[in-house]
VEXDREN-2710 file (C-alpha; in Angstrom, 1 decimal):
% VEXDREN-2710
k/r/px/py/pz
1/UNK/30.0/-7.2/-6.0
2/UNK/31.4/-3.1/-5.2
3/UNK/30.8/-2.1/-1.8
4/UNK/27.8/-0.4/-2.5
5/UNK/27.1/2.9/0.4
6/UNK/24.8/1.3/2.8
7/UNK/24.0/5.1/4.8
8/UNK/21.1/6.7/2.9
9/UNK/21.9/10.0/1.1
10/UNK/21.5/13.4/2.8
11/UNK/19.5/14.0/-0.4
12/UNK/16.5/11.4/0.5
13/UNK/16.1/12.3/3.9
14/UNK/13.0/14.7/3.3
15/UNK/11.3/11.3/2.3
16/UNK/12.6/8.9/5.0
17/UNK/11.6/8.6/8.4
18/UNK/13.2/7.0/11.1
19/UNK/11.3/3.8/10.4
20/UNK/12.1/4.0/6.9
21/UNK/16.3/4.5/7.7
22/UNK/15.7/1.2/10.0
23/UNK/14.1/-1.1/7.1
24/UNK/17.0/0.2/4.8
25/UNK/19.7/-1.3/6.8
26/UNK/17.7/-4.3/7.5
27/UNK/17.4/-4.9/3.7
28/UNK/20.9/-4.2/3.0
29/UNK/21.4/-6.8/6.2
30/UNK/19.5/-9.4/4.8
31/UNK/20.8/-8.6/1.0
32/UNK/24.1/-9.1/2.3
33/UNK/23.7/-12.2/4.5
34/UNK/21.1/-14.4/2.0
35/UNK/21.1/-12.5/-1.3
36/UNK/24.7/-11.7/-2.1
37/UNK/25.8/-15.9/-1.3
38/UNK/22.7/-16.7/-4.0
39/UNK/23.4/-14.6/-6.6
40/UNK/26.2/-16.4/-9.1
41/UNK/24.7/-19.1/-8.2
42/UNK/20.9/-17.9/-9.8
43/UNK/23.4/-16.5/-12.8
44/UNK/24.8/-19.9/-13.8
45/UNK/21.5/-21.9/-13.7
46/UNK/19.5/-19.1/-15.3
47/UNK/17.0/-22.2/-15.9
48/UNK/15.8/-22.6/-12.3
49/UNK/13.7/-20.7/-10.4
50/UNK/14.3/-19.2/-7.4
51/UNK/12.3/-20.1/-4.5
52/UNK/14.3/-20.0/-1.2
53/UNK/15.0/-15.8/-1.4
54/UNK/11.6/-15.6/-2.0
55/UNK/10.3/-17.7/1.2
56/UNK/12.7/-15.7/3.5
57/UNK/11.3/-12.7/2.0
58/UNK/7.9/-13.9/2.8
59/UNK/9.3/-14.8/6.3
60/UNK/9.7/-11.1/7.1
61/UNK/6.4/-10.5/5.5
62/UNK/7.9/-8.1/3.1
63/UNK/5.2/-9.1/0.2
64/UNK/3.0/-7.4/2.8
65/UNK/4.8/-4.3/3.0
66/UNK/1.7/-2.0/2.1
67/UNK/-1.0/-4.1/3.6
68/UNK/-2.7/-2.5/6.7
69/UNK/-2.1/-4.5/10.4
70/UNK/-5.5/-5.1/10.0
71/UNK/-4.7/-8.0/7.5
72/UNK/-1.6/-9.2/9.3
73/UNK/1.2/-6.7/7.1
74/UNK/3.5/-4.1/8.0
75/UNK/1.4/-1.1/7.4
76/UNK/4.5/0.6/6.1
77/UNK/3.6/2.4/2.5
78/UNK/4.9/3.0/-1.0
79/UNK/8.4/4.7/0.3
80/UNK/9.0/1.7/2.6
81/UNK/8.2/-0.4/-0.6
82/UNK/10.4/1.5/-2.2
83/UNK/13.5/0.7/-0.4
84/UNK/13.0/-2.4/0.0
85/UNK/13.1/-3.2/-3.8
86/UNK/15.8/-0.8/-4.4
87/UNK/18.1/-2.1/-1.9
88/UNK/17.3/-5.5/-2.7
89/UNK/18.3/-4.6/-6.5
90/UNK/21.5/-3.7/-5.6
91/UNK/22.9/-6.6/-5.3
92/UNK/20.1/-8.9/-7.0
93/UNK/18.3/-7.4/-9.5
94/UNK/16.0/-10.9/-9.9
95/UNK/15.6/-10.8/-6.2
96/UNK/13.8/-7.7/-6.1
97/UNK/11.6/-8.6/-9.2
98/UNK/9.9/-11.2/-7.3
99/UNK/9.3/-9.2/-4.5
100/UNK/8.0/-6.1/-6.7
101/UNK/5.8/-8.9/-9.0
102/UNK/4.0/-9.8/-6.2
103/UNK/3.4/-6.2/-4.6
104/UNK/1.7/-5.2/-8.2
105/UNK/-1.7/-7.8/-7.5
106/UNK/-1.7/-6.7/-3.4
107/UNK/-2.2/-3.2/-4.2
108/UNK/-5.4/-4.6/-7.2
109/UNK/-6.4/-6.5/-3.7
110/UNK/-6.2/-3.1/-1.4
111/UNK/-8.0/-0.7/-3.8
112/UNK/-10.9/-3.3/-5.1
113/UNK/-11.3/-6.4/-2.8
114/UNK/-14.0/-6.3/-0.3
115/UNK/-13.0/-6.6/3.0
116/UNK/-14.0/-10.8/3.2
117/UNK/-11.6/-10.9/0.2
118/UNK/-8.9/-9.5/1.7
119/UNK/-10.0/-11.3/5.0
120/UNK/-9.2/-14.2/2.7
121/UNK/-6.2/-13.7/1.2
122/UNK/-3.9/-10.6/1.9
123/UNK/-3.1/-12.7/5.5
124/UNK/-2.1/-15.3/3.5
125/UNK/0.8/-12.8/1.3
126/UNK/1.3/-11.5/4.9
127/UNK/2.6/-15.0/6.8
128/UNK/4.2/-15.8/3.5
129/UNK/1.8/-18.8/2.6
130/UNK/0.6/-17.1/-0.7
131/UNK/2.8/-15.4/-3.6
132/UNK/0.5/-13.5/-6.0
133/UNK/0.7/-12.6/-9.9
134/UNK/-1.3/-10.0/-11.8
135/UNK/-1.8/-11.8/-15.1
136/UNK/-2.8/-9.1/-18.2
137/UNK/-0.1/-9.3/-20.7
138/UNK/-0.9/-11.6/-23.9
139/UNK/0.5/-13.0/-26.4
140/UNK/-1.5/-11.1/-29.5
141/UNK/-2.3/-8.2/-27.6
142/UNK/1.0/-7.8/-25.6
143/UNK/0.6/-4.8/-23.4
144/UNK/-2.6/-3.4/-25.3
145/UNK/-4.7/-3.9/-22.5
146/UNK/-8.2/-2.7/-24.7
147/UNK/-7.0/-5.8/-27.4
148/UNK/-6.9/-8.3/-24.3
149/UNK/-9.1/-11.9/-25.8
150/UNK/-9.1/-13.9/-22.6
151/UNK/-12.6/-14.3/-21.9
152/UNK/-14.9/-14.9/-19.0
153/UNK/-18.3/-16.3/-19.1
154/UNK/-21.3/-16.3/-16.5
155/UNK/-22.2/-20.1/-15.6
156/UNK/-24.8/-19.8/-13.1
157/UNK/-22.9/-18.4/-10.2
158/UNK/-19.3/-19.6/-11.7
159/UNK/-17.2/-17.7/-14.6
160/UNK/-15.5/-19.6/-17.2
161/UNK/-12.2/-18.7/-18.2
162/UNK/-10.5/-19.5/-21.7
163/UNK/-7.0/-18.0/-22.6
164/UNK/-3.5/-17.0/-22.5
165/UNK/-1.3/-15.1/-20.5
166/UNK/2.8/-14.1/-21.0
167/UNK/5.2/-12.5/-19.2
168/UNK/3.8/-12.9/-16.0
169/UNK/6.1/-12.4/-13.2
170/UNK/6.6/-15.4/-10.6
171/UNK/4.1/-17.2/-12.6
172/UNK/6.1/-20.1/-10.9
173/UNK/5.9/-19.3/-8.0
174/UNK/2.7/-17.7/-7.7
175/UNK/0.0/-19.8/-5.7
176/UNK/-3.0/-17.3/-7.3
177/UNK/-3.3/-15.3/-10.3
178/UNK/-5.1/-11.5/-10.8
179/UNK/-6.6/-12.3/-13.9
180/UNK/-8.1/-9.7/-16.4
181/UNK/-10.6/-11.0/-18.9
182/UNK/-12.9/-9.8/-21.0
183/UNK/-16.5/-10.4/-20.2
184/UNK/-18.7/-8.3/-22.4
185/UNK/-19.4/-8.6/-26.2
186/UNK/-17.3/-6.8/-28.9
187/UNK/-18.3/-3.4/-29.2
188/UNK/-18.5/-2.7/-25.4
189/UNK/-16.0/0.4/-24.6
190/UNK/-13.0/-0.9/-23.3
191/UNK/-13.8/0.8/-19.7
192/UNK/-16.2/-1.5/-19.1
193/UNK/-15.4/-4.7/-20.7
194/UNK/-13.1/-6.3/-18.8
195/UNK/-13.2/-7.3/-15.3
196/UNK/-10.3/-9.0/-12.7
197/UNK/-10.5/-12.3/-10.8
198/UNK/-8.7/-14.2/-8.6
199/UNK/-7.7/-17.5/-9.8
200/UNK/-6.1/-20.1/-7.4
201/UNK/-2.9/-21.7/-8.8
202/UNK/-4.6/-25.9/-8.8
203/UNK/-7.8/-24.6/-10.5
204/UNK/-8.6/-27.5/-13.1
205/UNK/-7.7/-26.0/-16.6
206/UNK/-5.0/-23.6/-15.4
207/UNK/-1.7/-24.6/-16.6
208/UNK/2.0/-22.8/-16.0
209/UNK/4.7/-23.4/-19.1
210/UNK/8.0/-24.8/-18.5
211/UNK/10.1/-21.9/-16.9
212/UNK/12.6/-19.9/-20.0
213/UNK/15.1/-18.3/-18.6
214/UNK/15.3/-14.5/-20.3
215/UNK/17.7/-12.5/-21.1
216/UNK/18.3/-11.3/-17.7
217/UNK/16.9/-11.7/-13.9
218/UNK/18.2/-15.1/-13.8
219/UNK/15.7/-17.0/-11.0
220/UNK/13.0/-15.0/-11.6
221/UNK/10.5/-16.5/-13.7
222/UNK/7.9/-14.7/-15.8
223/UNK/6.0/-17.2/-18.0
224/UNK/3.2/-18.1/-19.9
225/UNK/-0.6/-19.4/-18.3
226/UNK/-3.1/-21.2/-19.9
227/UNK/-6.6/-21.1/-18.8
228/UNK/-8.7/-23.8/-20.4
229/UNK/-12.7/-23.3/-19.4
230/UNK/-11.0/-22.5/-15.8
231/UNK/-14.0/-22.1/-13.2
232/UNK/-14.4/-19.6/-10.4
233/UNK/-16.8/-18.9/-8.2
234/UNK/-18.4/-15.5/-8.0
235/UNK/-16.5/-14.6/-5.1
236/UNK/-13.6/-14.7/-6.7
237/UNK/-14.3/-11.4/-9.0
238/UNK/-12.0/-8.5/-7.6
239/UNK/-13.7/-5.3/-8.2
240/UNK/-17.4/-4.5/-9.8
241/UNK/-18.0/-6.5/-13.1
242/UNK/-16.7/-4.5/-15.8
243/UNK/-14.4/-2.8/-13.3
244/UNK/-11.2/-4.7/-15.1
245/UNK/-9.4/-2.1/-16.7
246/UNK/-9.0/0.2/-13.6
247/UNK/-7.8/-2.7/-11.5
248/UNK/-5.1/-2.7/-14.5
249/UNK/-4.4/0.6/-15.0
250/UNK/-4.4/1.5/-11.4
251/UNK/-2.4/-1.4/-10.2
252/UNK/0.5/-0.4/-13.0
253/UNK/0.6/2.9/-12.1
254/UNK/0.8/3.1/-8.0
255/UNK/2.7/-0.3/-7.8
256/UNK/4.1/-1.5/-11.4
257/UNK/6.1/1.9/-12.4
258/UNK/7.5/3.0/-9.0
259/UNK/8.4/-1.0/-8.1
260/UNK/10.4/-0.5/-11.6
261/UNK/11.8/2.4/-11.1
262/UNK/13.1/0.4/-7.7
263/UNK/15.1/-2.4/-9.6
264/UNK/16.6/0.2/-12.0
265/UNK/17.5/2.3/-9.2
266/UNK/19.2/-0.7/-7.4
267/UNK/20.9/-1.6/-10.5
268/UNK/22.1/2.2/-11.5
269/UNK/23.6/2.1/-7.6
270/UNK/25.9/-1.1/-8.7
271/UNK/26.9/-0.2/-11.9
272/UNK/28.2/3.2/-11.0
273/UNK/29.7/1.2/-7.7
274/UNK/31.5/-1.7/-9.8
275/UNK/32.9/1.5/-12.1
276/UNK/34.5/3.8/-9.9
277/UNK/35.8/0.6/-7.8
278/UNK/37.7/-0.8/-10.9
279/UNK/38.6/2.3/-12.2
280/UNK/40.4/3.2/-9.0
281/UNK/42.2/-0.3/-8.9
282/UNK/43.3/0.2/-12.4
283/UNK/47.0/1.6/-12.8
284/UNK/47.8/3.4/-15.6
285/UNK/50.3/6.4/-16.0
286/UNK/52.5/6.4/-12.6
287/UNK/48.5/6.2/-11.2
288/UNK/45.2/5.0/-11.5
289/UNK/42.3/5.4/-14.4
290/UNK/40.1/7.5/-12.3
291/UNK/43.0/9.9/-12.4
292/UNK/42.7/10.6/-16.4
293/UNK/39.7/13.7/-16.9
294/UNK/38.8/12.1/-19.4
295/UNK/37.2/9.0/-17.5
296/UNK/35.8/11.3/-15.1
297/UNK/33.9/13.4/-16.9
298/UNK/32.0/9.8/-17.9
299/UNK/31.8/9.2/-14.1
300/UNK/30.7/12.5/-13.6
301/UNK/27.7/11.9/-16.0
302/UNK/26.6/8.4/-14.8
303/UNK/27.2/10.1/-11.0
304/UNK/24.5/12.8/-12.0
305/UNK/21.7/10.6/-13.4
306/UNK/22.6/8.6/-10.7
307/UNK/21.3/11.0/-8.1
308/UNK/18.4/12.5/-10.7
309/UNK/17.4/8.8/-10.6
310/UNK/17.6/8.5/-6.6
311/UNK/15.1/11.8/-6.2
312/UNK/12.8/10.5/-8.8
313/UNK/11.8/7.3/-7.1
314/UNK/11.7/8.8/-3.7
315/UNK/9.8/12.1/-4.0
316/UNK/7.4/10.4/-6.6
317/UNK/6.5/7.5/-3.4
318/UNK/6.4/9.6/-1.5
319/UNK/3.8/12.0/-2.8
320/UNK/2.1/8.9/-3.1
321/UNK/2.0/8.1/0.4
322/UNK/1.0/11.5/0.8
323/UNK/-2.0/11.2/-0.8
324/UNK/-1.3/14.0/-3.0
325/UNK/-1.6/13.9/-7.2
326/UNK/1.7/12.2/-8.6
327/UNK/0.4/9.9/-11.4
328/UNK/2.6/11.5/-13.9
329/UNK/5.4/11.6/-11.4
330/UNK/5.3/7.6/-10.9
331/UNK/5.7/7.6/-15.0
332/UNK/8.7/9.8/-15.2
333/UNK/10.4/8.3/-12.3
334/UNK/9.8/4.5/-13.5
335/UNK/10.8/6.4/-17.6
336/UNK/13.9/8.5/-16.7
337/UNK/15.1/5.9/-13.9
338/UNK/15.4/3.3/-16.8
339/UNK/17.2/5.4/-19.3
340/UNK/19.1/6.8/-17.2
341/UNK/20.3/3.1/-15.9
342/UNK/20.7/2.2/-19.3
343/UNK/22.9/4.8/-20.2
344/UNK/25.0/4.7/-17.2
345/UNK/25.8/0.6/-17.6
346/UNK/26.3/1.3/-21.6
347/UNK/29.2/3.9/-20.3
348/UNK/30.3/1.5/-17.6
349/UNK/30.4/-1.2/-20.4
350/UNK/32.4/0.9/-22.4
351/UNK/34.6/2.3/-19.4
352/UNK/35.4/-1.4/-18.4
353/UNK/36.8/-2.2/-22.4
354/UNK/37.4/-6.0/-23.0
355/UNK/36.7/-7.4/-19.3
356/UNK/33.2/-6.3/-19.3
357/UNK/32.5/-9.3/-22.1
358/UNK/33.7/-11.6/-19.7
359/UNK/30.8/-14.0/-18.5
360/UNK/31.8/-14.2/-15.1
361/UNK/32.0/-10.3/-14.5
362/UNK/29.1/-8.8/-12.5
363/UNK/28.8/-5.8/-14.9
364/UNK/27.6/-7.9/-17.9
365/UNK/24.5/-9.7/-15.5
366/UNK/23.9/-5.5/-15.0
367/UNK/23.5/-4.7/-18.6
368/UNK/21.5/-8.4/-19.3
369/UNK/19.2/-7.3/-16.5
370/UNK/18.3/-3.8/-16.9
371/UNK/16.9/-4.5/-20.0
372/UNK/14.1/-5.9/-18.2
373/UNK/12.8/-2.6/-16.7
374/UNK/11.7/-1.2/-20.0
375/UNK/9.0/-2.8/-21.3
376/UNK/7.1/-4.1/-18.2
377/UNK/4.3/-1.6/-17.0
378/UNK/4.4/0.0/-20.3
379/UNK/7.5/1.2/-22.8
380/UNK/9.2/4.2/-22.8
381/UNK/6.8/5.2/-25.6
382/UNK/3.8/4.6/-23.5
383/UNK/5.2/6.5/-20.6
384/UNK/6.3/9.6/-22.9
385/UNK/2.1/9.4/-24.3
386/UNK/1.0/9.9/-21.2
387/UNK/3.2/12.8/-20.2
388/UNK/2.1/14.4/-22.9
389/UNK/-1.2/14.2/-21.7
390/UNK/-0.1/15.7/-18.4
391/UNK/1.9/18.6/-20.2
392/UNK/-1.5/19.3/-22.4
393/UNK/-3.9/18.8/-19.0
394/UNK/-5.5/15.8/-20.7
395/UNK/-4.8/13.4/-17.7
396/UNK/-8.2/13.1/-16.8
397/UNK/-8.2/9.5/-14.4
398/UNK/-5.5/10.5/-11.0
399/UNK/-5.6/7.0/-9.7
400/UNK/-3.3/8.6/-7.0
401/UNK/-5.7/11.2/-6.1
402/UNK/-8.5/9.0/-6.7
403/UNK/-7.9/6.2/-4.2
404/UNK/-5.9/8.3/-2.1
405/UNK/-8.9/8.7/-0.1
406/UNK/-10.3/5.3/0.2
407/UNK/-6.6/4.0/1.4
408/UNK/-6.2/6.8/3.7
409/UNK/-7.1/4.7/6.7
410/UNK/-3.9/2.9/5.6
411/UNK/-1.9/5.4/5.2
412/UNK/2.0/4.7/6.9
413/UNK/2.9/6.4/10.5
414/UNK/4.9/9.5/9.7
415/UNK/7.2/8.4/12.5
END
């Protein structure tokens, strides 16, 4: 891997306090002493499934990065998340995906648990006994989250569970599942038919597929769950009954489209890294490629969406952390952080000619893996919908705004 810049840019420092410029070089620290040794070996056995980054992860009780002290986490908020998955991304794209997958069902905990539930389990993501998934994606319905068929059933003061999941991430790894189910009768408005449970990984019924490695992310696993007549007890519903959809919805939008805006972030920060390093090691004409204009007017374009992409993540986080409206914000910056990745490791691709198609080169596990960062959290389509119902003033649900208030208590130190 480039020497990627480990000193954060003048450019972020409205949004990073002086505990915030301490957790980034202990990321970059860690990235550099347990990630960085891991990483070819994750890309050759694309098969297995990464467990050991994720339990020193859970050793510094970064799953816990948003949880309050109260439940044994750091307390630290969405910018602090923030840098933690992007500078984990840049060297380990799959690394930082299971950090981020877990983060997305802690803030459904934070915003919807009662206090006994998280009493009962956000200590556990805290000491790094308990990896969570948030399990909504199916294989009919895919992202449609109003076609979801999973259903739930009252038995006495159980549910009953009966369906499929896909795509979840660190379904492997994950020792309980934020479930969304459907639990009223067709014809019920979607806003109130589905509701979120928590479903412990040994429940009789529930069953993880074989891990398939994807196209990218090698070591992170995001499989398939079967729930056959799984049975949970009451306590185990997160939210009101019929609450479902806004655990979804809100869940993706604080936590699933900045967390993705993260990895592509971390990813955009390598590719442009692993470009101007080879270009300046390449001689050509009495001196080096990055001498031609015409290679760095390219590198002039990837630099720029670079640092479009950089104040995107940041300034969107932290509005959030503000408290302050940004729904539409978290969107763009998780939509134009992805493109603009894209684009830049297509140039790089092209930049590097011939010897980025060879296996063993670091650039083509960049173009495998940002691939992943479009569809999760909804596509680029989905994200351009709903900025067109910010630019018409039709954005009527601020989940930002909306449980700003609620999680104010937990709101990071400004020191």
């Amino acid at each position: 891997m480039p020497a990627i810049p480990t000193t954060p840019p003048p450019a972020l420092r409205p949004y990073l306090t002086a505990r915030h410029e301490l957790l980034w070089a202990e990321a970059d620290a860690f990235a550099e002493e347990h990630i960085a040794p891991r990483a070819a070996r994750m890309e050759a056995a694309p098969g297995r499934v990464e467990r050991k980054v994720a339990d020193l992860m859970a050793a510094r009780g970064w799953f816990a990065i948003t949880v309050p002290a109260a439940f044994g986490g750091l307390g630290a908020g969405h910018v602090a998340k923030t840098v933690l998955v992007h500078r984990v991304a840049c060297l380990s794209a799959a690394a930082a995906a299971i950090l981020q997958a877990t983060l997305i069902p802690v803030g459904g905990l934070l915003h919807f648990a009662t206090y006994e539930q998280k009493g009962r389990w956000l200590p556990r993501v805290a000491d790094g006994s308990l990896l969570l998934s948030i399990a909504v994606t199916e294989p009919r319905a895919g992202g449609h989250i109003g076609g979801i068929e999973t259903t739930a059933e009252r038995a006495r003061n159980q549910w009953v569970i009966t369906g499929s999941k896909v795509h979840i991430g660190n379904s492997h790894l994950a020792g309980a599942h934020l479930v969304v189910a459907r639990t009223a009768e067709a014809g019920v408005s979607t806003s109130q038919a589905l509701t979120a449970f928590m479903v412990e990984s040994d429940r009789p019924g529930l069953s993880v597929s074989d891990h398939r490695p994807g196209l990218g992310l090698h070591g992170f696993s995001a499989g398939r769950l079967d729930l056959d007549h799984v049975r949970v007890p009451e306590d185990n519903v997160v939210g009101e009954i019929g609450q479902g959809l806004s655990v979804a919805q809100s869940s993706s939008i604080l936590y699933g489209r900045p967390n993705l805006a993260a990895v592509s972030l971390g990813i955009h920060e390598a590719v442009v890294a692993t470009t101007t390093d080879r270009l300046k090691a390449r001689a050509r004409y009495r001196g080096a490629l990055s001498d031609l204009p015409v290679l760095r007017d390219r590198i002039g374009d990837m630099e720029a969406r670079l640092r479009a992409g950089r104040i995107l993540a940041y300034q969107s986080v932290h509005l959030l952390d503000q408290g302050l409206p940004c729904d539409a914000d978290l969107i763009n910056a998780k939509y134009l952080g992805h493109q603009w990745a894209m684009q830049s490791t297509q140039d790089a691709m092209e930049l590097h000619g011939a010897h980025a198609l060879d296996r063993d080169y670091v650039l083509q596990r960049l173009w495998r893996d940002i691939q992943h960062t479009y569809p999760p959290a909804g596509t680029g389509e989905v994200q351009r919908i709903r900025l067109a119902d910010a630019a018409f003033d039709e954005d009527h649900i601020q989940w930002s705004e909306r449980l700003a208030a609620e999680a104010a208590w937990a709101r990071p130190d400004p020191t």
